[in-house]
C-alpha positions in Angstrom: 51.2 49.7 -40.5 49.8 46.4 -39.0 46.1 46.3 -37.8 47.1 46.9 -34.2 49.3 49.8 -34.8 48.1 53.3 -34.7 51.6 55.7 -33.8 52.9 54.1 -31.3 50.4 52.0 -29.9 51.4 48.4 -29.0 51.8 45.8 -26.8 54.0 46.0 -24.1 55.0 44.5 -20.4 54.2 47.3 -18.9 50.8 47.7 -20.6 50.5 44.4 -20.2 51.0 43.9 -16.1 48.7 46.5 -16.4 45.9 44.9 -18.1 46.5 41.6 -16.5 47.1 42.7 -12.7 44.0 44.4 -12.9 41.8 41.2 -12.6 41.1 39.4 -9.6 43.6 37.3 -7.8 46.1 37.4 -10.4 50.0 37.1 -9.6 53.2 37.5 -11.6 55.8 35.1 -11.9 59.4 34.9 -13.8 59.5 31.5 -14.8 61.6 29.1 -17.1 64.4 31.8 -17.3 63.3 34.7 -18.2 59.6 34.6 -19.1 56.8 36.6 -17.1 53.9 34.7 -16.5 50.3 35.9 -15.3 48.2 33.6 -13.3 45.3 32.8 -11.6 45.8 30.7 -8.3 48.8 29.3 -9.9 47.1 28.9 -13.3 48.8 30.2 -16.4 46.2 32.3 -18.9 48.9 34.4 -20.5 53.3 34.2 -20.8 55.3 37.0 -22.3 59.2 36.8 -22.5 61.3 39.5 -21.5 64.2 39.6 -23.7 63.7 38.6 -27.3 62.1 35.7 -28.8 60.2 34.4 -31.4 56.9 35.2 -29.9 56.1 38.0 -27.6 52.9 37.1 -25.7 50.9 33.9 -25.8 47.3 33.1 -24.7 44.7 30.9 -24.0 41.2 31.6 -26.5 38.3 29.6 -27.0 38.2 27.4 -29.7 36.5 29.8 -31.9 39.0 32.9 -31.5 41.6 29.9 -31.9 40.9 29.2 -35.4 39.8 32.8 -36.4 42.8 34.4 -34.7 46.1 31.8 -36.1 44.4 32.5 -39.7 45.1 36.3 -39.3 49.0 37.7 -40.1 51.2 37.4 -37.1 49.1 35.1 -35.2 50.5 31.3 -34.7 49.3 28.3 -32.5 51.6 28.9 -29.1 54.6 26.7 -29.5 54.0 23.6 -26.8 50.4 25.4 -25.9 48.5 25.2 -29.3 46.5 21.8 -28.2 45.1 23.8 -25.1 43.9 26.7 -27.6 46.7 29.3 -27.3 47.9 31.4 -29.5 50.9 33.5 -29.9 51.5 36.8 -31.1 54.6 37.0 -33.5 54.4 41.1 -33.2 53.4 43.4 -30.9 51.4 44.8 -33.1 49.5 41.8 -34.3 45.8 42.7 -32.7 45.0 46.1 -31.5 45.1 46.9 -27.8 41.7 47.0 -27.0 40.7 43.6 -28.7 44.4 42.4 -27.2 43.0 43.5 -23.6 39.3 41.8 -24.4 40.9 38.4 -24.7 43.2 38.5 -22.0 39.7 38.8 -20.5 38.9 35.9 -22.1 41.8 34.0 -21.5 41.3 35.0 -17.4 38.2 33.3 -17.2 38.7 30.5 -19.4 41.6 29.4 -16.4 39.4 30.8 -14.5 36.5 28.6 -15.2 38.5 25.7 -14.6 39.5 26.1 -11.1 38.0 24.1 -7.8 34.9 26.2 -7.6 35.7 27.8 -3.8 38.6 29.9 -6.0 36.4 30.7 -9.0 33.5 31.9 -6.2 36.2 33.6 -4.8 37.5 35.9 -7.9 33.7 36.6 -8.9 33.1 37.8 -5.6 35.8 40.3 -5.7 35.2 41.5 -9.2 31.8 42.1 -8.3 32.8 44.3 -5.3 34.9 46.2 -7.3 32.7 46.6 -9.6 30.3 48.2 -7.5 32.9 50.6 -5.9 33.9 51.4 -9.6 30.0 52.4 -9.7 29.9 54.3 -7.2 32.8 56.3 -7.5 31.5 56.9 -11.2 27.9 57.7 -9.6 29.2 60.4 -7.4 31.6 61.9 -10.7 28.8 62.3 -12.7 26.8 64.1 -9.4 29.6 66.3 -9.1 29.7 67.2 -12.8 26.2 68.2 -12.8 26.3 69.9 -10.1 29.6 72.3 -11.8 27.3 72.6 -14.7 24.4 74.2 -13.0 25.5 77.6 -12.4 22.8 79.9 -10.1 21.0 82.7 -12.8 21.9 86.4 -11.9 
């Protein structure tokens, strides 16, 4: 079993548009035939083909997660990609999904980083308004919960 792969946990589009759609400002494109790209006003930060190939996602990482990731099994420099710090997953199993779905992260606001700042002011504005709805909505769960658990004494 590879280090990503507990039953049948792995990488795949649909977990993928999940992760990925779920940051701010992010589209989906098919591009160059029949490859699904995510980006970030128009800004690549992670490709993933739909029929079979060679590699099955690739991703920008800092230059640190560069060299320690392409050292571990099933990770490679991205074909065309690897001078911009990309990598590519040979398996999609090659890093579990919760590390997998930390640097997608990563990979967002790298691109991210590098846009015009009105756009990057843009996308931190929005997370940061989800994030308080998120906190919220969490804030009146955990009300609600304590609320069930305190039952009137007879």
């Amino acid at each position: 079993m590879g280090p990503g792969k507990r039953g049948l946990e792995h990488m795949d589009v649909q977990w993928l548009r999940k992760v990925c759609l779920s940051f701010p400002h992010v589209t989906e494109q098919i591009q160059w035939g029949n490859d699904l790209l995510f980006k970030i006003h128009g800004k690549m930060f992670a490709v993933t083909p739909l029929e079979p190939a060679p590699v099955c996602l690739s991703f920008k990482c800092s230059e640190e997660s560069f060299a320690e990731l392409t050292e571990r099994p099933n990770v490679i420099p991205a074909p065309y990609l690897a001078r911009a710090k990309w990598v590519a997953l040979e398996t999609r199993d090659a890093i579990a999904l919760a590390e997998l779905a930390g640097l997608l992260r990563t990979s967002y606001e790298l691109v991210l980083a590098k846009l015009p700042r009105k756009l990057r002011e843009a996308a931190v504005s929005q997370r940061k308004a989800a994030t308080k709805v998120s906190s919220r909505k969490q804030g009146r769960s955990r009300n609600a919960k304590s609320r069930l658990r305190r039952k009137p004494r007879s």
